[in-house]
Legacy VTK file of the C-alpha trace (Angstrom):
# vtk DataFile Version 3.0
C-alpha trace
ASCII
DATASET POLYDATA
POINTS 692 float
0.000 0.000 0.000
1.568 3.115 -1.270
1.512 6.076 1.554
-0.219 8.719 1.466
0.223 11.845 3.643
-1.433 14.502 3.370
-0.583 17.049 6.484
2.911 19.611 4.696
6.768 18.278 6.095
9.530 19.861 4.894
11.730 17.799 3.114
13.735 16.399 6.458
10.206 15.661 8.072
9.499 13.702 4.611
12.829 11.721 4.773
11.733 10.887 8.451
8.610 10.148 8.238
9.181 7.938 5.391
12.328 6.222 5.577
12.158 2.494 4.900
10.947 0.564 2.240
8.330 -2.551 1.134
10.208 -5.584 0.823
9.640 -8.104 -2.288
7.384 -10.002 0.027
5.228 -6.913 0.723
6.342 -6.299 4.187
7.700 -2.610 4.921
11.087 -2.711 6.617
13.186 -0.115 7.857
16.513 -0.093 9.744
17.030 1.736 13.347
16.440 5.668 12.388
17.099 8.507 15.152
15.680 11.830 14.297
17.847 14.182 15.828
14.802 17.123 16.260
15.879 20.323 17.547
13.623 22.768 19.587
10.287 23.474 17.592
11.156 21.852 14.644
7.546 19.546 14.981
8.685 16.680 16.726
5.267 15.644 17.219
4.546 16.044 13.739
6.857 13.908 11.998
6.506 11.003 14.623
3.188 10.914 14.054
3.455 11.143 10.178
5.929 8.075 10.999
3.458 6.239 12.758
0.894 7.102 10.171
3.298 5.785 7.320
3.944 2.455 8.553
-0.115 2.056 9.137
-0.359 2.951 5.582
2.183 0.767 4.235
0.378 -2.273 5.668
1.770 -2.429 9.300
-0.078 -4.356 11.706
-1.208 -1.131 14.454
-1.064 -4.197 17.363
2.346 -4.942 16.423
3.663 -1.220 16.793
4.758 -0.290 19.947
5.238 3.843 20.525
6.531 4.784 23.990
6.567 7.899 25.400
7.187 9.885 28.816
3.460 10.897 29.597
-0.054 9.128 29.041
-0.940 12.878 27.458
2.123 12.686 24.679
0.797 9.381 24.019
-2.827 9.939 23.591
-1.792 12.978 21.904
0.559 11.070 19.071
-2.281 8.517 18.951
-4.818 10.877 17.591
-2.818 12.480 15.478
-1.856 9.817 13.693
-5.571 8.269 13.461
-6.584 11.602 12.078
-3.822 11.314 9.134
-4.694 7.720 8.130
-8.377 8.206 8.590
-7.666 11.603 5.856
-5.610 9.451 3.332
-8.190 6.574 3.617
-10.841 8.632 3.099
-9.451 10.186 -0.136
-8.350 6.697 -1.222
-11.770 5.172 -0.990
-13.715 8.420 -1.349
-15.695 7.593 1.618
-15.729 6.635 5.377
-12.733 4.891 6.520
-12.188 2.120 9.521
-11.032 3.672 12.895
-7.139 2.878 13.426
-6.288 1.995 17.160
-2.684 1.463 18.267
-3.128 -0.938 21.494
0.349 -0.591 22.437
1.084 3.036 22.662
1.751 4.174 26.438
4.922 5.346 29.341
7.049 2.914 29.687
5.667 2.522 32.858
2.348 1.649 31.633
3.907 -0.898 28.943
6.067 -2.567 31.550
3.042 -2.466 33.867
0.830 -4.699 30.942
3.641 -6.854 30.022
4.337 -7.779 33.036
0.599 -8.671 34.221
0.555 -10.649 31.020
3.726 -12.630 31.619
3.734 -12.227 35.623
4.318 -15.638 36.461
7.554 -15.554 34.133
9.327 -13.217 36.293
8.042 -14.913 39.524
5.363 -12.398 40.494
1.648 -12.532 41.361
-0.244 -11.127 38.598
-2.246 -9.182 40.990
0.413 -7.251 42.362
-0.238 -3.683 43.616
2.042 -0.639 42.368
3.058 2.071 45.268
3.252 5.375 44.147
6.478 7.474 45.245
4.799 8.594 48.700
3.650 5.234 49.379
7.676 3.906 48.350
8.753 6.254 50.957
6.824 4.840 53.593
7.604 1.523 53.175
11.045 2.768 52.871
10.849 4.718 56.395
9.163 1.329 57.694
12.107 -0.749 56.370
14.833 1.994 58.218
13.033 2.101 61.591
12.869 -2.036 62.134
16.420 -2.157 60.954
17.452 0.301 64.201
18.675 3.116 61.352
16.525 6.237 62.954
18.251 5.815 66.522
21.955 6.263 65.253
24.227 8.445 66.965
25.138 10.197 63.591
23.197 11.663 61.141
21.468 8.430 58.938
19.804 9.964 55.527
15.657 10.082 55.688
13.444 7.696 53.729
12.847 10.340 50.858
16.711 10.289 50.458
16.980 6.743 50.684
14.528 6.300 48.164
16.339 8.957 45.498
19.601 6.713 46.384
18.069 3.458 45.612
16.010 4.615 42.482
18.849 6.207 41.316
21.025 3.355 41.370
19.115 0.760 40.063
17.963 3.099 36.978
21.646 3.299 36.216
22.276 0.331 36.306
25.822 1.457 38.504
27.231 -0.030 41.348
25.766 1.589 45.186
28.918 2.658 46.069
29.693 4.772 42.742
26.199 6.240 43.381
26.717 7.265 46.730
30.305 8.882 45.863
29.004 11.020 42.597
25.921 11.903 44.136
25.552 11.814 47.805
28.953 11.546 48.863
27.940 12.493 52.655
26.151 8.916 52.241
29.533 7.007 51.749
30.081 6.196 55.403
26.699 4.806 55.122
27.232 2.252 52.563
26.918 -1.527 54.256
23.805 0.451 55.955
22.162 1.762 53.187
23.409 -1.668 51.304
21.540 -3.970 54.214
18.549 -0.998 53.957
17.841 -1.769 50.258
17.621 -5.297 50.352
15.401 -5.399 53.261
13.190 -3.072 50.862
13.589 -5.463 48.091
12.786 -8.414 50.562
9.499 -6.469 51.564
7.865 -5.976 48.704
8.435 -9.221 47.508
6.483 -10.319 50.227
3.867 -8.195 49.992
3.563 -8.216 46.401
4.148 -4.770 45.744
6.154 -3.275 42.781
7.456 0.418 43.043
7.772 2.786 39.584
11.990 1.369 39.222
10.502 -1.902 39.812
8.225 -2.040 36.344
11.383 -1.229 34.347
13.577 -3.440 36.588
11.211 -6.542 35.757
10.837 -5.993 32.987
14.248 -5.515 31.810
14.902 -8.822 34.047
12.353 -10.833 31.686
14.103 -9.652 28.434
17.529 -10.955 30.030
16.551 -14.335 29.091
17.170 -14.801 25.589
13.864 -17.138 24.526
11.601 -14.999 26.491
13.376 -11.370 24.568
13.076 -13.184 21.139
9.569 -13.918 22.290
8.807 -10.523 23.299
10.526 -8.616 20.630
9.001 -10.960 17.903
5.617 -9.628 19.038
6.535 -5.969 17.506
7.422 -5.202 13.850
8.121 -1.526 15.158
9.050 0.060 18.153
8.945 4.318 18.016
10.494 6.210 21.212
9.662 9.691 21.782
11.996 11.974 23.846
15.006 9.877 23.807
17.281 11.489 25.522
15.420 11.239 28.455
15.556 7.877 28.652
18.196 6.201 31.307
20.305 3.265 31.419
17.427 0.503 32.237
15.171 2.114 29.050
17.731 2.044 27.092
18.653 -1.273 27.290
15.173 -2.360 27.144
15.116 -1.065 23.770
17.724 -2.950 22.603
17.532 -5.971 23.883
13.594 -6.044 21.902
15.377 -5.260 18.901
18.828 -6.033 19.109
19.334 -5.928 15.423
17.679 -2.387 15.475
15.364 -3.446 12.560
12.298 -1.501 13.177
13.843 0.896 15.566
12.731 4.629 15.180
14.364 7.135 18.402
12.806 10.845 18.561
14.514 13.428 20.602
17.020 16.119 20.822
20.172 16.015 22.596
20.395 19.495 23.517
17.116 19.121 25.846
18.532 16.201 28.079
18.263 18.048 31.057
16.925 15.406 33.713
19.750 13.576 35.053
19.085 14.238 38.278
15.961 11.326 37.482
18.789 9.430 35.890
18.289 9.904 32.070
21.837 9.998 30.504
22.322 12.067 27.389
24.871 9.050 26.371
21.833 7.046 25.150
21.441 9.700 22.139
24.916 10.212 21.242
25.671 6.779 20.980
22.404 5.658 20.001
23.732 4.591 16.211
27.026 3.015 17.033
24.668 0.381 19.323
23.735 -1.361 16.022
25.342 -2.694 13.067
25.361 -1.148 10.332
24.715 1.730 12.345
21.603 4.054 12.636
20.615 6.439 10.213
20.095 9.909 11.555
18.044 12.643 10.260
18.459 16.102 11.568
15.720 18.134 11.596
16.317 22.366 11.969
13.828 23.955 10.202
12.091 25.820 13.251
8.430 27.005 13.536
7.947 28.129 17.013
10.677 31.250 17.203
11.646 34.178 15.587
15.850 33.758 14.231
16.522 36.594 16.864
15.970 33.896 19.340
17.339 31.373 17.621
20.695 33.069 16.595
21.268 33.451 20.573
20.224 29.335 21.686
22.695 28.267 18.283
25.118 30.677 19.585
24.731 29.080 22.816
24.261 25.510 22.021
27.088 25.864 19.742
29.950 26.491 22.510
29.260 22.908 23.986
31.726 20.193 22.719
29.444 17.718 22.660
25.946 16.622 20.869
25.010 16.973 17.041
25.609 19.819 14.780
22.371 21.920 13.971
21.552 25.158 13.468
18.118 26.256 13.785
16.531 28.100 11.256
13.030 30.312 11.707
10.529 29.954 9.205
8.853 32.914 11.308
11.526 35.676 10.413
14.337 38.099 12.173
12.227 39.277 15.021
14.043 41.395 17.730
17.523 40.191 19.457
17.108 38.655 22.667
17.511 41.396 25.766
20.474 40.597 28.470
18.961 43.292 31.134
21.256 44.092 33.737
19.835 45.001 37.457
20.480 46.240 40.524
18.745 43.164 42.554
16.367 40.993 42.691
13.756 43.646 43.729
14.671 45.567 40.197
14.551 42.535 38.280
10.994 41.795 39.506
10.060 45.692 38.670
11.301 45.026 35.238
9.295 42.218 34.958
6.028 43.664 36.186
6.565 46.952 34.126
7.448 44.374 31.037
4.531 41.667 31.560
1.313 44.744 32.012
3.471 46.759 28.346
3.065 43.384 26.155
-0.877 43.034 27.644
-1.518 46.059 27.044
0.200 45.615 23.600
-2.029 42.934 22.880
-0.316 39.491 24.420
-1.891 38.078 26.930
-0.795 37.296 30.518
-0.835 33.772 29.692
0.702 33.723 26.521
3.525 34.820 28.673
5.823 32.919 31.319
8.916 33.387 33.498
11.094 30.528 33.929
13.851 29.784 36.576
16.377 27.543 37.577
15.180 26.671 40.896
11.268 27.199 42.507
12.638 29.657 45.386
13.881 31.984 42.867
10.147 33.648 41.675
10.014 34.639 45.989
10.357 38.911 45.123
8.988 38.385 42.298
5.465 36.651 43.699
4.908 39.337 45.973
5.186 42.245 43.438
2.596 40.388 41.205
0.317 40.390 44.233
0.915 44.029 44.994
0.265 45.010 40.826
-2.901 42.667 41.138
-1.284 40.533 38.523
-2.771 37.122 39.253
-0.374 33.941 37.980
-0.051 30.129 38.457
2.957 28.662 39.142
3.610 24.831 37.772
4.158 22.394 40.569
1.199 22.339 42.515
0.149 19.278 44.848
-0.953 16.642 43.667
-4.183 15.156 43.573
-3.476 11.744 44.489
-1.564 13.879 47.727
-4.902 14.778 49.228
-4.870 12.552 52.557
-8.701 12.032 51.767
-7.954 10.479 48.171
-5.234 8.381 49.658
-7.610 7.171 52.126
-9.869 5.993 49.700
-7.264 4.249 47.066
-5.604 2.765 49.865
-8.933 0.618 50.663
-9.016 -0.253 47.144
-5.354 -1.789 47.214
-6.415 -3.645 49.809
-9.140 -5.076 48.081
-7.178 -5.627 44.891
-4.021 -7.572 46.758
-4.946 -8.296 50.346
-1.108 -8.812 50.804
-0.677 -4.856 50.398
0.251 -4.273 54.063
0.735 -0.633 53.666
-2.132 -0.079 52.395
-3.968 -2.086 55.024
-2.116 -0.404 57.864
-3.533 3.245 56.749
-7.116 2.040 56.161
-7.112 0.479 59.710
-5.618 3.377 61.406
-8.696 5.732 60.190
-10.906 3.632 62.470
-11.695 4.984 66.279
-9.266 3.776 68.671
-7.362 1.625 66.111
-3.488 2.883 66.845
-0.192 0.856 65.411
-0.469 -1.350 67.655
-3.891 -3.020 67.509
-3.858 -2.456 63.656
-0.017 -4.577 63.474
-2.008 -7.301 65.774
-5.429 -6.991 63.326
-2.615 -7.852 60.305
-1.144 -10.445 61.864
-4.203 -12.394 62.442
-4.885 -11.989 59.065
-1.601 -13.283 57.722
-1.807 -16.336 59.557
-5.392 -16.871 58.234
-3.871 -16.788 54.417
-5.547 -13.650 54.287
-9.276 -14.784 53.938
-12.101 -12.739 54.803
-13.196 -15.231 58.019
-9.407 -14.291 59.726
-10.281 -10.493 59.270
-13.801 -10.656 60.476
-12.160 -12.561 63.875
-10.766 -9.774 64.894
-11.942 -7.912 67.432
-12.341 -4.320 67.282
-12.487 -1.828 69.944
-15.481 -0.791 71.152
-15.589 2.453 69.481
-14.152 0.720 65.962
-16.480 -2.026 65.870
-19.462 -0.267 64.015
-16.888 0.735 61.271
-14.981 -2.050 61.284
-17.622 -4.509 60.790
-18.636 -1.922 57.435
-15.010 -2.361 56.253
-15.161 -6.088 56.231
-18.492 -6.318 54.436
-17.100 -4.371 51.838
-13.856 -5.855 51.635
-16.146 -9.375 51.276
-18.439 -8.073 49.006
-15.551 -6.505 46.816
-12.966 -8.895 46.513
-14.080 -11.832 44.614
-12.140 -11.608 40.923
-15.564 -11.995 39.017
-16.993 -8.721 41.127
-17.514 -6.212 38.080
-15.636 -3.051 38.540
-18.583 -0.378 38.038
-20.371 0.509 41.773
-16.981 -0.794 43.500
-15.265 2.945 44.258
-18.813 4.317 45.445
-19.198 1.346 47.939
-15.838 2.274 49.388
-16.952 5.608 49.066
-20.068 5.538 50.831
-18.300 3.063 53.991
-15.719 5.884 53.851
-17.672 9.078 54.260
-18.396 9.170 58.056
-14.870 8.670 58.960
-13.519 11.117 56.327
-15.975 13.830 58.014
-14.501 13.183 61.983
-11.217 12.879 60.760
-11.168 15.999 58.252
-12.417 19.529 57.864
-13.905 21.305 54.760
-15.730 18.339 54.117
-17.897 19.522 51.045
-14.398 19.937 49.354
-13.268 16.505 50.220
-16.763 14.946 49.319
-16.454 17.155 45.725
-12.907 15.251 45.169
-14.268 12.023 45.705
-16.855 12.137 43.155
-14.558 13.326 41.076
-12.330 10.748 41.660
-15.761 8.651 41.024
-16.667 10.137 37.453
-12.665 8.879 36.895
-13.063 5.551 37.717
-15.624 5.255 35.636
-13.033 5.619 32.712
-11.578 2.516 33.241
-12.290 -1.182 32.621
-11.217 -2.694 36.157
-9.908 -2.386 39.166
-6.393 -3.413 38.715
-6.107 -1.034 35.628
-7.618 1.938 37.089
-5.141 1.775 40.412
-2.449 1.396 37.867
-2.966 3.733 35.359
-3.847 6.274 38.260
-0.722 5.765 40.169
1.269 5.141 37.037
-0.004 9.165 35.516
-1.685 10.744 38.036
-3.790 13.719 37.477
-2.786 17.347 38.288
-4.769 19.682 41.105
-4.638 23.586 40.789
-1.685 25.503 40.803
-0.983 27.700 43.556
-2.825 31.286 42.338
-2.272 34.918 43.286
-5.590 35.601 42.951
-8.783 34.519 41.090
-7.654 34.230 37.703
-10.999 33.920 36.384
-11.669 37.513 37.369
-9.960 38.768 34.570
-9.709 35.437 32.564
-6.208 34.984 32.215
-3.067 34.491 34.300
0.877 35.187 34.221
3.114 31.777 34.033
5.773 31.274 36.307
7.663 28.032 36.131
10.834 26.289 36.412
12.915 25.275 33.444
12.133 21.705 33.983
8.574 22.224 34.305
8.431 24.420 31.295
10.226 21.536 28.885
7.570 21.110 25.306
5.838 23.944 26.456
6.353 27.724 24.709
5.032 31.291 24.576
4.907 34.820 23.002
6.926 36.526 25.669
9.623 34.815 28.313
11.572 35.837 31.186
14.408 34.353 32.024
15.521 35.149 36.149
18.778 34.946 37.251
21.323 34.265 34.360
24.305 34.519 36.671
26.837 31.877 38.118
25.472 29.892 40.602
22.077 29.552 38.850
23.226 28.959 35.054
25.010 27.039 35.855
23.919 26.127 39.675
26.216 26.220 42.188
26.051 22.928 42.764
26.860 21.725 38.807
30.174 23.954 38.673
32.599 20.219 39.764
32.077 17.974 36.931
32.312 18.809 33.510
28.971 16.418 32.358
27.060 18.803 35.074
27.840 21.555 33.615
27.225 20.725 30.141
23.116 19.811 31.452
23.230 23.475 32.884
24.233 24.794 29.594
21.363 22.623 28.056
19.106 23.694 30.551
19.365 27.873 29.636
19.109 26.536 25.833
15.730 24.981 26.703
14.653 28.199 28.745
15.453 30.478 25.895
13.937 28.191 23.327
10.424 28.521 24.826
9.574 31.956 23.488
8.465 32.368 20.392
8.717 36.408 19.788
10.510 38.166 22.614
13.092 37.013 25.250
14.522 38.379 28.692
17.555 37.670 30.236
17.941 39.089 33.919
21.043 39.743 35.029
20.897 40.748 38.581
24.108 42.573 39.907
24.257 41.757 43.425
22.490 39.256 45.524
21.709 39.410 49.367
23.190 37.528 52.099
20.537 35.254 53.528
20.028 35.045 57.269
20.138 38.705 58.209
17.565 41.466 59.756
15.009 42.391 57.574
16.286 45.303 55.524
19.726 44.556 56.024
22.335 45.480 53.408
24.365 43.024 53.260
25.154 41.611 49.740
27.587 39.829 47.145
28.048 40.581 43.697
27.149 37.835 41.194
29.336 36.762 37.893
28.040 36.808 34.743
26.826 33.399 33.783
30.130 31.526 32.090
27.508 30.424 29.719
27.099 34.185 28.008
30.484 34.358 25.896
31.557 36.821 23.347
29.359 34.481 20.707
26.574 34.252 22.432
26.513 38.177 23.795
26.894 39.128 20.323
23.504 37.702 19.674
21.575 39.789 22.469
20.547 43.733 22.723
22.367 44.169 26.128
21.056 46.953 28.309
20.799 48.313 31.864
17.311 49.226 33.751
16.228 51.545 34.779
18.255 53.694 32.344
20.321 55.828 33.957
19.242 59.559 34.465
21.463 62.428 33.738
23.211 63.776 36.556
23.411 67.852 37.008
26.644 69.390 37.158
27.412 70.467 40.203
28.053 74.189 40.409
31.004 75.447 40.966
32.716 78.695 42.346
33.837 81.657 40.451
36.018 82.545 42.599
40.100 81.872 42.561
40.522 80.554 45.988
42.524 77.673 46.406
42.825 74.684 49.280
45.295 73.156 50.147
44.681 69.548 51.391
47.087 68.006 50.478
49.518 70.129 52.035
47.493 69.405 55.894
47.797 65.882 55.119
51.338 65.783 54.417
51.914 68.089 58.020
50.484 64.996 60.130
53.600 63.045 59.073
56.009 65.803 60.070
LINES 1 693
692 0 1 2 3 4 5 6 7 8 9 10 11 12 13 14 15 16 17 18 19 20 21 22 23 24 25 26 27 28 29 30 31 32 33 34 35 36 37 38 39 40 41 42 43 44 45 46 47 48 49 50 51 52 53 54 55 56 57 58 59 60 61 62 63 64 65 66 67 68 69 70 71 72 73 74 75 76 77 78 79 80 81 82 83 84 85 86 87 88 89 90 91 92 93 94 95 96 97 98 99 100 101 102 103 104 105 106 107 108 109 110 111 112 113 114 115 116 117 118 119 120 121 122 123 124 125 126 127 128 129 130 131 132 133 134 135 136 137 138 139 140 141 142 143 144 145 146 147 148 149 150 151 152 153 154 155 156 157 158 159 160 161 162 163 164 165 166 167 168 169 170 171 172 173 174 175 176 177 178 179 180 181 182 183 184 185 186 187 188 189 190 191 192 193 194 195 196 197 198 199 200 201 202 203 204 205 206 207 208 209 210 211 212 213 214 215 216 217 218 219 220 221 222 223 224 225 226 227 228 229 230 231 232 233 234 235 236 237 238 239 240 241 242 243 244 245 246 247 248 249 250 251 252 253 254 255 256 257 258 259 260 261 262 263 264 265 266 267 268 269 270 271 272 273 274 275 276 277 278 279 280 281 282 283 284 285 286 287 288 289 290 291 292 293 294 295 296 297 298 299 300 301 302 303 304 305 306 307 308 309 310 311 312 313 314 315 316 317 318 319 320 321 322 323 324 325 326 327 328 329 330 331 332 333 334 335 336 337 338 339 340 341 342 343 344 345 346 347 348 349 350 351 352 353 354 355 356 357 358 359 360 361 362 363 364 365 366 367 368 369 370 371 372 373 374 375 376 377 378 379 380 381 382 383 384 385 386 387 388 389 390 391 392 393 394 395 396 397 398 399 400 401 402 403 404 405 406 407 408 409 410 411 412 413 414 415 416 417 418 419 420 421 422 423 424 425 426 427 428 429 430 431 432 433 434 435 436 437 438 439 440 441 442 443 444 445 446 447 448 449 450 451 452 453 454 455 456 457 458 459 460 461 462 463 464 465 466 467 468 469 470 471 472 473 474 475 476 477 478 479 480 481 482 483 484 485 486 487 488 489 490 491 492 493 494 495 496 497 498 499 500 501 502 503 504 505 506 507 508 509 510 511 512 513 514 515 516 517 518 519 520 521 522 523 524 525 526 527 528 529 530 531 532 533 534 535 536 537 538 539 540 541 542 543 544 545 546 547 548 549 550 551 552 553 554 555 556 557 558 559 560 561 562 563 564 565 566 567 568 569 570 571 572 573 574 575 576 577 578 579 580 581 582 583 584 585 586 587 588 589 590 591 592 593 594 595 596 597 598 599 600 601 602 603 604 605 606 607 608 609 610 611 612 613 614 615 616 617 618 619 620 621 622 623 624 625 626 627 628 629 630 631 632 633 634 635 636 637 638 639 640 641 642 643 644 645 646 647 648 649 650 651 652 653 654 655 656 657 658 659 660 661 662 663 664 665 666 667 668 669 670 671 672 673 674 675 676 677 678 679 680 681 682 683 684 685 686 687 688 689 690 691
């Protein structure tokens, strides 16, 4: 079947989206391909015109398998590439065409999460294991350190949210604990048989429980592929496998990859090397560079540069930029938008000036016409927007800032999925240790003695029901074990189960909790999103797996004038963009950060990290320079005060690129007056007498 696409690419795009070939037996083939797509250069686009190619050339859609980094990229390449096909089918047949559906399109985490219910018992797991979220992980973590005697040292032991960053990290790169602990928490060497004897005992209890954390989806299933009958198995299922944002993949992904396709045959790797900013999760920029020498012949790359999100003002400065690194593929971006105006460098007094800049900038471009959302400032690390939040507040300027809670934080929606983990793997003892502890007079202890009673009755409904409650428990109690016997058979359909917990849940939520009509609104939300899913198992997993967003923190009512200023961090702000952006702090110590300045890979991320800042706006860009910074830790209007370095990052190439200036301007100074008369002092001559 000849392709057919009908959506404009530029000739790159064309040579990506196409590349490959129908072999004499009718079967499209194509070697591994990385598409090396700088910043705005549609991305999205061309994968999806990829995708869209090979279902038009007679690929099987259940034997594709697209991966991304968020359930939203991966609905959002989905559609796109249904809505191409269904065009060109249309047009072929001159009519209605079939709906395409591509079953295996997800986050890793929700592939890994499927293949490994599917082949469960391969691995050695129940196939009705529970998945913790990172909170959850923690606990379990913290629960782990305190029965191993680690929270009553004499010295200073690292807490469970650091333990957990130590042992994710390490297993996700794939590197030994103690080279871990000595590149990235090298106060934690000392620690090492500890923190060695703390991770196994973490490993040891989630095996027990049947519990899986985030690492542990990627760790099982890049265990199953290590056996060579089940990979060839595995790998046979797929004719194609498409990756989006490849450089943010780490070791564990990386190898997946390869180890379904060894022979790269089908292979197609989307990303940009000059993004890979997130190594602190463990992604490694070394899986992109190296990406083609992996296979052999090796991988064909296609650059694209053609870019449609920014004027070449702000291009010329991120090239400029890029272009000092010594590492990553050559590309220069070119605008299909036009010149536009240089980027600004603005110098400032403080941080107080900078945020007056910002204000006086942000209400000139509304008033000019873009609006407050169509605008953003970015920084390199959350505390840095402090001045500046509290002059939008005094200018009524309302904004959201990205990084909000959670939803799935809210202790009342915890509450609630942790009874339905229960349900779903009766094993889950963290889970069952929160539920019990919402009940009246049901502390640790009678809770660990409830769970123990239940373990040595194989966990059946009669050893739970033995129990006896407390007095003031029993009412509720006796509710949670009718619904826990009511809900847990297997062949219990899904639909009514969340408003039964729900409705046993209520009371206790509204003695436990204030602002209870909130609470009760968030639960029938979380209702109307269970009803989204086709069971249990795969709404707790898809929920933990990409879990929805709640409000950002707002200024004020943004509603009240229907729109809102941005303020993010440069991670945050990654695939986003927007007319104007502001750029805080582009000094040493925050580009790069202070703490980035003693390796040399470090410091190349920082470098990547201002390219992806400056690459968000499409028409205008600010660069703040702040002069002088204040010493923390001092009385209110105290004065005392360093003077920051310009950022290492702005050379002679790149400052030739921006309009430099200084604000506020400054003013003119009068001449002072002088005297007409002839009289002269001398000073000098008194100061030379005190030496006599």
């Amino acid at each position: 079947m000849a392709a057919v696409l009908q959506d404009p690419l530029n000739e790159a795009q064309g040579r990506a989206a196409r590349f490959g070939a129908t072999s004499a037996e009718g079967r499209f083939c194509a070697g591994p391909l990385l598409i090396i797509a700088g910043a705005g250069t549609g991305k999205t686009a061309t994968l999806a015109h990829r995708v869209a190619h090979l279902l038009l050339n007679g690929v099987d859609p259940a034997r594709m398998l697209l991966l991304t980094f968020s359930r939203r990229a991966s609905v959002e390449m989905t559609r796109r590439a249904e809505r191409i096909v269904a065009q060109a089918l249309r047009e072929r047949h001159a009519g209605s065409a079939p709906a395409v559906r591509l079953p295996w399109a997800g986050t890793f985490h929700s592939v890994a999460n499927r293949v490994l219910r599917e082949r469960a018992r391969a691995v050695g797991l129940d196939p009705g294991f529970s998945i913790l979220d990172r909170g959850d992980a923690a606990d379990l973590m913290d629960l782990v350190r305190h029965e191993q005697g680690l929270t009553a040292q004499a010295r200073r032991f690292p807490k469970k949210d650091t333990c957990l960053a130590i042992y994710s990290h390490r297993v996700n790169t794939l590197r030994p604990l103690r080279q871990t602990l000595e590149e990235h928490w090298p106060w934690c060497v000392e620690f090492e048989p500890e923190l060695n004897q703390l991770m196994r005992g973490y490993v040891l209890r989630k095996q027990a429980e049947s519990v899986l954390d985030y690492d542990d989806l990627l760790l099982y299933w890049h265990g199953l592929l290590e056996d060579p009958s089940l990979a060839a198995e595995l790998g046979a299922s797929f004719d194609h496998v498409l990756v989006d944002e490849y450089q943010d993949t780490n070791s564990l992904q990386a190898e997946i990859i390869c180890r379904l396709k060894p022979s790269g045959e089908g292979v197609t790797v989307v990303g940009d090397d000059a993004q890979a900013i997130y190594s602190f999760r463990a992604a490694t920029v070394d899986n992109i560079l190296h990406f083609p020498e992996r296979f052999s012949p090796p991988a064909t790359v296609i650059a694209l540069e053609e870019n449609f999100r920014s004027t070449q003002g702000v291009l010329d400065a991120a090239n400029a930029l890029i272009g000092d690194s010594a590492l990553g593929y050559r590309k220069q971006l070119v605008a299909r938008r036009g010149q536009g105006e240089p980027p600004r460098l603005v110098s400032v007094a403080d941080d107080r000036a900078q945020a007056d800049y910002i204000v006086a900038e942000v209400l000139a471009a509304r008033e000019a016409g873009v609006a407050l959302r169509r605008q953003a400032v970015l920084f390199r690390s959350s505390s840095h927007s402090a001045q500046l939040e509290v002059e939008l507040m005094r200018h009524n300027i309302p904004f959201v800032k990205y990084g909000g809670l959670k939803f799935l934080e809210a202790a009342h929606v915890k509450d609630v999925l942790a009874c339905l983990r229960w349900i779903d793997n009766p094993r889950h003892r963290l889970a069952a240790f929160r539920v019990l502890q919402l009940l009246p007079g049901m502390g640790p202890g009678l809770s660990e003695r409830c769970l123990a009673g239940f373990a040595a009755g194989h966990y059946s409904q009669a050893a739970l029901a033995a129990f006896k409650a407390p007095p003031a428990a029993r009412e509720a109690f006796a509710g949670l074990v009718a619904v826990m016997s009511d809900l847990a058979p297997a062949s219990r359909a899904w639909s009514g189960q969340l408003e039964r917990v729900r409705d046993w849940y209520r009371p206790l939520m509204e003695s436990l909790y204030d602002s209870t009509a909130v609470r009760t609104a968030d639960l029938e939300q979380l209702v109307q999103l269970a009803g989204q899913y086709p069971s249990r198992e795969r709404f707790l997993s898809e929920l933990t797996l990409d879990p929805p967003q709640a409000s950002g923190d707002l200024a004020g009512p943004p509603l009240k004038d229907e729109d809102y200023l941005v303020l993010s961090t440069v991670h945050s702000a990654k695939g986003l963009e927007w007319n104007s952006v502001y750029v805080l702090n582009v000094a040493d110590g925050n580009f790069p950060n202070e703490f980035a300045c003693g390796k040399p890979e470090l410091i190349e991320e920082e470098r990547r990290l201002l390219y992806v800042a400056m690459t968000r706006a499409r028409d205008t860009l600010h660069l703040m320079q702040p002069l002088r910074y204040y010493v923390p830790e001092q009385p209110r209007y105290g004065d005392r005060h360093v003077y920051g370095a310009p950022s290492r990052f702005l050379t002679r190439n790149v400052l030739d690129t921006l309009a430099c200036m200084t604000w506020p301007a400054a003013a003119a100074r009068p001449e002072m007056s002088t005297s007409s008369g002839a009289t002269v002092v001398d000073v000098g001559a008194g100061l030379r007498a005190l030496w006599d």
